[in-house]
C-alpha positions in Angstrom: -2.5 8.8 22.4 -4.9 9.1 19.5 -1.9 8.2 16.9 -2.0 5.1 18.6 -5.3 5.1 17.1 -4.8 6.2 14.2 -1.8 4.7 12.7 -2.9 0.8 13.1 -6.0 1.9 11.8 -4.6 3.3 8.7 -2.2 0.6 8.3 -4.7 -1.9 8.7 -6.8 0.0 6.0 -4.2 -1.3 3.1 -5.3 -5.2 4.1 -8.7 -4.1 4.2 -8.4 -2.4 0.9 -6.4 -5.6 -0.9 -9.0 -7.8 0.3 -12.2 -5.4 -0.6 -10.8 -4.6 -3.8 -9.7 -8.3 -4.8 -13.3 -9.9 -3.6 -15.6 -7.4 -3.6 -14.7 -4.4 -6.3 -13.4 -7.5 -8.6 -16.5 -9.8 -7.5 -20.5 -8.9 -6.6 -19.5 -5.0 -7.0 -17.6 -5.4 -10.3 -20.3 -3.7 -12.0 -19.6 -0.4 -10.4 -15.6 -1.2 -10.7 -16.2 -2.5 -14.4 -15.8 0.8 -16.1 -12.4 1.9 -14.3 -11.2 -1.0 -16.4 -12.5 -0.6 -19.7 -12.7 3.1 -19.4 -16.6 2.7 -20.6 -17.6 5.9 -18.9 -17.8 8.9 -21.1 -17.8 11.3 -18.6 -14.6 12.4 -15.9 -16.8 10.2 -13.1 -17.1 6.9 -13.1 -19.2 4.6 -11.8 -16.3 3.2 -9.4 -16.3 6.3 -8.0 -19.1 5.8 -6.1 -16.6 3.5 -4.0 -15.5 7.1 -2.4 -19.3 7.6 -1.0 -19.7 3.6 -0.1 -16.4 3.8 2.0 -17.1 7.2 3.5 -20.2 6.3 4.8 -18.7 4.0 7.6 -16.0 6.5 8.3 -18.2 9.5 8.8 -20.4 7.4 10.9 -17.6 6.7 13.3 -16.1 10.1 13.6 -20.3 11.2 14.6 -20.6 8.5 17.4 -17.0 8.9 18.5 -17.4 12.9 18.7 -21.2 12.2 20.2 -19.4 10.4 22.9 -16.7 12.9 23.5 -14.4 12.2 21.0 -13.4 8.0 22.1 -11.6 6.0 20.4 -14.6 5.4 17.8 -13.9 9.0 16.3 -10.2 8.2 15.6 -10.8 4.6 14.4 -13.3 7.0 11.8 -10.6 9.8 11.6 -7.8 7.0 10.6 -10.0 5.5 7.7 -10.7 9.0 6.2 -7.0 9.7 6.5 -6.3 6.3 4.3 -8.9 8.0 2.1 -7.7 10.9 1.5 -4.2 9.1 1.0 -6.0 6.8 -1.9 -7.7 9.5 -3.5 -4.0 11.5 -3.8 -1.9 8.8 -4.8 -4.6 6.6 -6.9 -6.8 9.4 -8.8 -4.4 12.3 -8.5 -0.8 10.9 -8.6 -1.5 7.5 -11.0 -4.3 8.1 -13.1 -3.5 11.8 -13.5 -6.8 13.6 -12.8 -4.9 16.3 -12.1 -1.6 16.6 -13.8 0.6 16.1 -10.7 4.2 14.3 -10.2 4.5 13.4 -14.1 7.8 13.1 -14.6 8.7 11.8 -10.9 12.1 10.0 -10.5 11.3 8.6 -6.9 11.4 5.0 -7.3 8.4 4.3 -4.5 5.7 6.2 -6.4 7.3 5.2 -10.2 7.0 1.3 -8.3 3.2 2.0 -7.4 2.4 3.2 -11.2 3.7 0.3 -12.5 2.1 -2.0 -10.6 -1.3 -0.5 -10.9 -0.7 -0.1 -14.5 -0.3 -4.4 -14.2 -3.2 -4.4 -12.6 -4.9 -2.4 -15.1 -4.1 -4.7 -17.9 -6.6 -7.3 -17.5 -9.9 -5.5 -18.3 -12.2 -8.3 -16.9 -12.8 -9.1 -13.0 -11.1 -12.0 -13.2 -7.0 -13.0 -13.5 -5.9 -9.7 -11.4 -2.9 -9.0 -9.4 -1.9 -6.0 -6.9 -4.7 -5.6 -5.5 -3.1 -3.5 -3.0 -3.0 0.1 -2.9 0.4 1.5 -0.7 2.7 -1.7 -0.7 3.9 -2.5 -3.4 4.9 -5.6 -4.6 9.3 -6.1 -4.1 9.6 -7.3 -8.0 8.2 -3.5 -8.8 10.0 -1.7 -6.2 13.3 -3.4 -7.6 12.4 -2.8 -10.7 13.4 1.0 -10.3 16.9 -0.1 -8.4 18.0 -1.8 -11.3 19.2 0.0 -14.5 19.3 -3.1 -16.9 15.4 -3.2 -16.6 14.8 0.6 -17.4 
């Protein structure tokens, strides 16, 4: 019963994340998301990273109340976000900007698909004339990109 829960709540979390990131990481926020574009910081932290703490907060507050009130559907709404979370963090700090060295020299044409089109994201270094905002789909043109061996 709680996967029912859980699941829309994580998919839902990849419209959520298009629309924060597109309107408010790339708008009144940009100047905490500023320096994961021009690479300003000198340190391993950025100031985006304070997006982790900002979008904990509501998760952490769910899974209190929800577990408060005997684990209800509150705690798994919670539960589901942090999962997308933790998802993010994995794929987008770990897997694509190489935190850690992980998945390097992957063949598997979803997560080579997702590289490239954060790395189109990452080419305009101002807030404004982005694309793929998104974080899990992936635009088709990318995907197909890896299916076709003229374009490699």
């Amino acid at each position: 019963m709680e996967f029912l829960i859980i699941l829309p709540v994580f998919l839902i979390m990849e419209g959520l994340t298009w629309v924060i990131h597109k309107y408010v990481m790339h708008g009144f926020l940009w100047v905490l998301h500023r320096d994961h574009h021009d690479h300003s910081s000198e340190n391993h932290l950025e100031r985006n990273d304070y997006f982790f703490v900002i979008f904990a907060i509501p998760a952490i507050a769910l899974m209190y109340i929800g577990a408060v009130q005997g684990y209800n559907y509150l705690f798994y709404v919670g539960l589901g976000i942090t999962i997308y979370g933790m998802a993010y963090f994995f794929v987008h700090d770990i897997f694509i900007h190489q935190r850690i060295g992980f998945l390097k020299k992957t063949k598997n044409p979803y997560l080579l698909a997702i590289r490239r089109a954060h790395k189109q994201h990452h080419k305009h270094t101002g807030k404004n004339d982005g694309e793929c905002f998104g974080f899990l789909w992936v635009p088709v043109k990318y995907f197909k990109m890896y299916f076709n061996k003229d374009n490699k």
